[in-house]
BAKOL-273298 format. One record per residue: residue number from 0; residue in one letter; x, y, z of N, C-alpha, C in turn. Coordinates in pm, 1 decimal, m for minus. Each point is the difference from the previous one (the first is absolute). Last residue first. Example, Ala and Ser with C-alpha at 12.3 -4.5 7.8 and 13.67 -1.06 7.14 Angstrom:
2
1,s,1285.0,m225.0,708.0,82.0,119.0,6.0,m77.0,109.0,73.0
0,a,29.0,m572.0,m7.0,m89.0,119.0,0.0,90.0,120.0,0.0
This chain:
143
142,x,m1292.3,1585.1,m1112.7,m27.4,m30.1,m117.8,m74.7,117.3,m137.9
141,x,351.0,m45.2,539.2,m108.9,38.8,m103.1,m35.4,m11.7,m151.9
140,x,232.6,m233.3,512.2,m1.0,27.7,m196.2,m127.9,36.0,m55.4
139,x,241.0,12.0,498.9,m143.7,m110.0,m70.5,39.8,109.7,m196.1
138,x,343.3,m88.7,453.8,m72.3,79.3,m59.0,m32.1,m74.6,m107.1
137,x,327.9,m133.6,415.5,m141.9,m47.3,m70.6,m71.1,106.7,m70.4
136,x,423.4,m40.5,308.5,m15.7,93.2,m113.1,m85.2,m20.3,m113.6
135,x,226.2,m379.5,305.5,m31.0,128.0,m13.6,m28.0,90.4,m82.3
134,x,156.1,m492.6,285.9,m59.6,12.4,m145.2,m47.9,145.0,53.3
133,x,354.9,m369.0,197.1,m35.9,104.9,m37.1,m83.3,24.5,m105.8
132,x,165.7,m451.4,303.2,m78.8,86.3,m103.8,21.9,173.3,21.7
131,x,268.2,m531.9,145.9,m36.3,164.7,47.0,m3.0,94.4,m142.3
130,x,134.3,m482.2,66.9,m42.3,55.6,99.4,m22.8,49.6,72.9
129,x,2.9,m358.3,m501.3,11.0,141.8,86.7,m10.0,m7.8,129.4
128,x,260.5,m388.4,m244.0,m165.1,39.4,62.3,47.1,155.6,43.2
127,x,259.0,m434.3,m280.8,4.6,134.7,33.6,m171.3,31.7,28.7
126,x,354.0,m491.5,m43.7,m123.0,115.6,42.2,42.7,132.3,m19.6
125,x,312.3,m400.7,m17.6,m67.6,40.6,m107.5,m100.9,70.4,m13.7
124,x,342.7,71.6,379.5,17.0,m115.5,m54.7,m58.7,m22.0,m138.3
123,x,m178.1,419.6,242.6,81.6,m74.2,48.2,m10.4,m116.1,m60.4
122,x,m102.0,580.2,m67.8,58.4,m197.4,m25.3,35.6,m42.4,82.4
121,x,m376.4,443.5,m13.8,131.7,m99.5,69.4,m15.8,m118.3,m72.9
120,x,m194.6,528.7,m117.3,24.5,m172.4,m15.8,102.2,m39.4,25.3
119,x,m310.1,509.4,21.7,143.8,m127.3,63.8,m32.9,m115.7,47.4
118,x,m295.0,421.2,m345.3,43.6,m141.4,58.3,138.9,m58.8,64.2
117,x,m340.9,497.4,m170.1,148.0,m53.5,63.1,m23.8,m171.5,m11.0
116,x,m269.3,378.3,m292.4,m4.1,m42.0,101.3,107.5,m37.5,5.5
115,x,m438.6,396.0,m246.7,180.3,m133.5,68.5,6.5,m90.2,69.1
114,x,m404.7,171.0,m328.0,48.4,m5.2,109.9,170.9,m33.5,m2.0
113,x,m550.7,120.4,m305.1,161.3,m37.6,23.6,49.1,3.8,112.5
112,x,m512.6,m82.5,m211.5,32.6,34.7,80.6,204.3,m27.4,7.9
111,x,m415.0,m127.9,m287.2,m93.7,117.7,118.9,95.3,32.3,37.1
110,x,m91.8,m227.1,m457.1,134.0,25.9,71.7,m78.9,77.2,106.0
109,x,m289.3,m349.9,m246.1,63.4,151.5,13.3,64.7,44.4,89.3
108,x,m280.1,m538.4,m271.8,75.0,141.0,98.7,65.3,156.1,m59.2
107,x,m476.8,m328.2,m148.1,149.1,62.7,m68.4,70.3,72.0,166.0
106,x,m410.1,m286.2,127.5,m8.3,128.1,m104.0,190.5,26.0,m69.8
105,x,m262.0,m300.0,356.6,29.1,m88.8,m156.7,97.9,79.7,m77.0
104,x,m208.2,134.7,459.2,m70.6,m79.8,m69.4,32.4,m13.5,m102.6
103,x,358.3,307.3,142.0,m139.7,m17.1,49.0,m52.4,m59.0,m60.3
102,x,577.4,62.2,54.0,m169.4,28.8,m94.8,m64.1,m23.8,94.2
101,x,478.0,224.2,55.1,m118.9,m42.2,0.3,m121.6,m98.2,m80.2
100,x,594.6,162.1,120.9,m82.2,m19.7,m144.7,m146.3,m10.1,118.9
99,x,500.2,196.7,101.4,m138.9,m49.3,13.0,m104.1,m16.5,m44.5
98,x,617.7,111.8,12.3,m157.1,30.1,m56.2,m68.8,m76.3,17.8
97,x,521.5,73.7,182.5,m100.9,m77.3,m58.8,m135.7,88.1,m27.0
96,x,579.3,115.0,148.3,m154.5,m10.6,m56.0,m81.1,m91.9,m82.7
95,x,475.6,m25.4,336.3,m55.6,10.1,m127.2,m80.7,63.7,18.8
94,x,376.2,m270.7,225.4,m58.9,106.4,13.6,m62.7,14.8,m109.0
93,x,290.0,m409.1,304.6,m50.1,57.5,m45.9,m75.1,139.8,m51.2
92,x,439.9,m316.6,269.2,m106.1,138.0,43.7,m44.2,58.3,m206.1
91,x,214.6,m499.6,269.3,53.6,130.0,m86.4,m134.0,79.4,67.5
90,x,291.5,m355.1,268.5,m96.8,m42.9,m164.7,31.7,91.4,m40.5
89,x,331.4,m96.5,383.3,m178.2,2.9,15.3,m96.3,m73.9,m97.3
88,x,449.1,148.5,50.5,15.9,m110.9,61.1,m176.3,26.5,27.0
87,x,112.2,387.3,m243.0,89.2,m47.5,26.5,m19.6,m134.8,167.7
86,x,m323.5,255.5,m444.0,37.5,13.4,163.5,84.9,m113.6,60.0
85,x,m109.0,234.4,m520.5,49.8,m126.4,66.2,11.5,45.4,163.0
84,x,m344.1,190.7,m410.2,137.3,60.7,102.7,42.1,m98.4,88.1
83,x,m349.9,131.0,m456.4,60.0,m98.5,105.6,125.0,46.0,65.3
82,x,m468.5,210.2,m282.0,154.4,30.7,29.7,m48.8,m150.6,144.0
81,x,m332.2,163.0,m437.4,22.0,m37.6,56.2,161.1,6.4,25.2
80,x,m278.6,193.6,m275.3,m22.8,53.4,112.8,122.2,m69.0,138.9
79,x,m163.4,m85.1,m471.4,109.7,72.6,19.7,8.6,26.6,112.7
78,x,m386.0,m286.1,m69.1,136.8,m1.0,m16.8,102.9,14.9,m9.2
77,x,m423.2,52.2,265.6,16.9,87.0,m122.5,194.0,m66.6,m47.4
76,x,m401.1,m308.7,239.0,109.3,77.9,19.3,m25.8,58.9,m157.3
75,x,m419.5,m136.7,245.7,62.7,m11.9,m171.5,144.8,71.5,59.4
74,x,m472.9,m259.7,198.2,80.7,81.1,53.4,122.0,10.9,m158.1
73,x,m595.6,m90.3,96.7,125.1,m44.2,m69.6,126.2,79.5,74.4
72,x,m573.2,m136.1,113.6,135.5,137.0,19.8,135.9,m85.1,m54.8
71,x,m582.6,m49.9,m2.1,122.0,m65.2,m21.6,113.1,126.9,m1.4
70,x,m523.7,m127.4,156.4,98.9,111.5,m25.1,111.6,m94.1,25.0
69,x,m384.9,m221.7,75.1,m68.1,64.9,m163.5,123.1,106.2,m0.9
68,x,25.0,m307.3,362.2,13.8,m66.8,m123.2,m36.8,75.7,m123.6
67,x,154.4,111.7,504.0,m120.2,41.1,m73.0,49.0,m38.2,m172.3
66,x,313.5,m94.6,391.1,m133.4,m0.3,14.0,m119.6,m13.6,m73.2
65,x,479.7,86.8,m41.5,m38.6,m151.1,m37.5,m167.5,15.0,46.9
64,x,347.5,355.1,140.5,m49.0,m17.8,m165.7,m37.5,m153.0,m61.0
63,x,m56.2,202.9,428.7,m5.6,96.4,m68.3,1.2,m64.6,m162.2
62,x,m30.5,m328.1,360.3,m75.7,86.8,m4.4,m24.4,95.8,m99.5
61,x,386.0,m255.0,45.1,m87.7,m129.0,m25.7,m183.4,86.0,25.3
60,x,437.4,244.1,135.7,m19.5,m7.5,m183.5,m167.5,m112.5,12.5
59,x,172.2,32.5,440.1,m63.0,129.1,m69.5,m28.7,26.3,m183.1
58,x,160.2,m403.8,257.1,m90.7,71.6,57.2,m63.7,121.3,m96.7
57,x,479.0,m72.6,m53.2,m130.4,m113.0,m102.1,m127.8,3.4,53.7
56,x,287.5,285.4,252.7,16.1,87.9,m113.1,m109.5,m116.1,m105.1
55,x,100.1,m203.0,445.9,m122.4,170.1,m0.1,40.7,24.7,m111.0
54,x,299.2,m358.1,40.4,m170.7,m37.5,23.5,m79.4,118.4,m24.8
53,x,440.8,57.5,33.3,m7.5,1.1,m152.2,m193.2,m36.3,5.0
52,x,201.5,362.8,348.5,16.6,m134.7,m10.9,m90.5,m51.5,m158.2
51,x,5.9,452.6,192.9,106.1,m75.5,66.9,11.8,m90.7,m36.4
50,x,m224.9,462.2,m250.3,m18.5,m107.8,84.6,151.2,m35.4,15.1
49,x,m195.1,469.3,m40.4,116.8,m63.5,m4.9,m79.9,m172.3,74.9
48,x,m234.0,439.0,m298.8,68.8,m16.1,70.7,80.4,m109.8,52.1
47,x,m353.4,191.6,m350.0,m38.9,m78.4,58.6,117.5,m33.5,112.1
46,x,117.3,293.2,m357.8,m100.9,61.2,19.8,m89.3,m105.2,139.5
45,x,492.8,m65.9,m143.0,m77.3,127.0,51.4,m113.5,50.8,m3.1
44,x,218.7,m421.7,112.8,7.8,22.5,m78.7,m64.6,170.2,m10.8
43,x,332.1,m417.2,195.4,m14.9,105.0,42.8,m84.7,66.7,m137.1
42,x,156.7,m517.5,216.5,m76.5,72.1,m109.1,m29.5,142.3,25.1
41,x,295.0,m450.8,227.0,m55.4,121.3,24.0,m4.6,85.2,m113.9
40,x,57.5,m517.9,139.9,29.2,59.2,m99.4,m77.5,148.2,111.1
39,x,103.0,m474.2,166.6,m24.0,137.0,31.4,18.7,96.4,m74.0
38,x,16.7,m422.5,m230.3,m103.1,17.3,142.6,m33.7,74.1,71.4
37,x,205.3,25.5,m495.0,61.3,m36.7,131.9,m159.7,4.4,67.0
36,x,0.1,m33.6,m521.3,m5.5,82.0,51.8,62.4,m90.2,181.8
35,x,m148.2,m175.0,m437.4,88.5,69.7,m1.4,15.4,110.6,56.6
34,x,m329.9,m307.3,22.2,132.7,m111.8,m25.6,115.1,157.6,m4.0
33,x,m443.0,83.4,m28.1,64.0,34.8,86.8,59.6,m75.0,26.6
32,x,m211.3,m24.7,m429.4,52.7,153.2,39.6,84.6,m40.6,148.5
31,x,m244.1,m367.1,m142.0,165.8,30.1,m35.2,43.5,152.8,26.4
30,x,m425.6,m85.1,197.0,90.2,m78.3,13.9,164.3,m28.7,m53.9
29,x,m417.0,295.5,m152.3,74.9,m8.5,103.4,114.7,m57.9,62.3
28,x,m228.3,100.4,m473.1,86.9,m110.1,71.2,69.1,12.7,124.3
27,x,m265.7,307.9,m297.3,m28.1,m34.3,121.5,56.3,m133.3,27.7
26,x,111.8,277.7,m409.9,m79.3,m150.1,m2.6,m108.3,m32.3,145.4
25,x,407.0,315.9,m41.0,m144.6,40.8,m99.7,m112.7,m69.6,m47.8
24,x,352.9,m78.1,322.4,m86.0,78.9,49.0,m94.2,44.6,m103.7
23,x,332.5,m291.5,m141.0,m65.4,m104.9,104.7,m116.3,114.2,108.0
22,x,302.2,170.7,m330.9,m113.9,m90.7,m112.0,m75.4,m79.9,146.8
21,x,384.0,275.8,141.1,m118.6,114.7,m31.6,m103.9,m107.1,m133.0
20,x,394.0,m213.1,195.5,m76.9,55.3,122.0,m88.2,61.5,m42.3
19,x,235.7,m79.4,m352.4,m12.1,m173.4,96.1,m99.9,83.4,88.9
18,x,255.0,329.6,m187.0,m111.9,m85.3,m111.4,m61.9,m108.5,68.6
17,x,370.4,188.3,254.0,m91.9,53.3,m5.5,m128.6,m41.1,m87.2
16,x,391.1,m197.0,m22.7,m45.0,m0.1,106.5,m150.9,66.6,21.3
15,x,300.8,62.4,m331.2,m53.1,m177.0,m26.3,m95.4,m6.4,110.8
14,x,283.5,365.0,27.4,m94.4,m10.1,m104.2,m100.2,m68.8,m2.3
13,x,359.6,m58.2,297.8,m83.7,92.7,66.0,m102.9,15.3,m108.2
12,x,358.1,m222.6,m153.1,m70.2,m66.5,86.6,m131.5,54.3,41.6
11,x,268.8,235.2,m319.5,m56.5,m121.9,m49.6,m99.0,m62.6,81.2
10,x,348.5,284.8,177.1,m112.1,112.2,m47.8,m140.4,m114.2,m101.2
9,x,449.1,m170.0,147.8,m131.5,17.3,163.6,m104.0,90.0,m75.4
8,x,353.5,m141.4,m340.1,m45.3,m115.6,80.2,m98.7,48.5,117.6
7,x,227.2,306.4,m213.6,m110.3,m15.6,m101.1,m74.4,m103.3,60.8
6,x,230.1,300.1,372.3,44.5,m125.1,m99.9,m141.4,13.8,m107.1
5,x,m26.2,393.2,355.5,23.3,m95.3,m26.5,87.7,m111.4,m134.9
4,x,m125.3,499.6,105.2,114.9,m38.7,50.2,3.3,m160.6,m19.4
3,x,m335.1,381.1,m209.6,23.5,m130.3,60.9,121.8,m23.3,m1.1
2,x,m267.5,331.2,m279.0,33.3,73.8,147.0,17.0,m139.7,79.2
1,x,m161.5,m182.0,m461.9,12.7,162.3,36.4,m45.7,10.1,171.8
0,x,111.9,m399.7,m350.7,1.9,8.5,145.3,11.9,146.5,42.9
């Protein structure tokens, strides 16, 4: 649990969590992807800027990366990367880096691209849904 205040127990969750959410986007499983996310979620990202609501952010995936059946985009936490931080009567506050896989028509993927990002995930009762993205600092990987 490098640089995490959390429990082994929330740093687990948020883990677990994340894997769940990032197989259902690497899949284009829209639909479960946005099981986990609030209604008025607000997505801030930096190169494409700030949506409002969870509809416009699946909207928008269901285009960018579901669209075009011959480009496949994978999302990959960097595992160490990852820090949990318990937000008190809330959920917690995610952080990390991930990497961006590509392919084209069939072809072997390739890492195009690293990034950060934030997640605050609210519990309530047995739920936890993000709701509120940060993602920044998108630089493309040179090969």
């Amino acid at each position: 649990m490098p640089n995490s205040t959390a429990s082994e127990d929330l740093y687990e969750i948020i883990s677990d969590l994340d894997s769940v959410v990032f197989k259902a986007y690497n899949t284009c499983n829209l639909a479960d992807f946005g099981n986990y996310f609030v209604d008025d979620l607000e997505f801030y990202h930096d190169k494409s800027g700030m949506i409002s609501s969870r509809k416009t952010m699946l909207e928008a995936l269901e285009v960018v990366l579901c669209g075009d059946k011959n480009v496949r985009t994978r999302r990959v936490l960097i595992k160490d990367s990852l820090q949990v931080y318990p937000l008190h009567n809330f959920g917690a506050i995610q952080m990390g880096e991930h990497q961006y896989y590509k392919s084209f028509n069939g072809q072997p993927e390739e890492l195009v691209e690293v990034a950060k990002f934030t997640h605050i995930w609210k519990h309530e009762g047995n739920d936890w849904k993000i709701t509120r993205v940060l993602s920044y600092d998108h630089q493309p990987v040179n090969l």
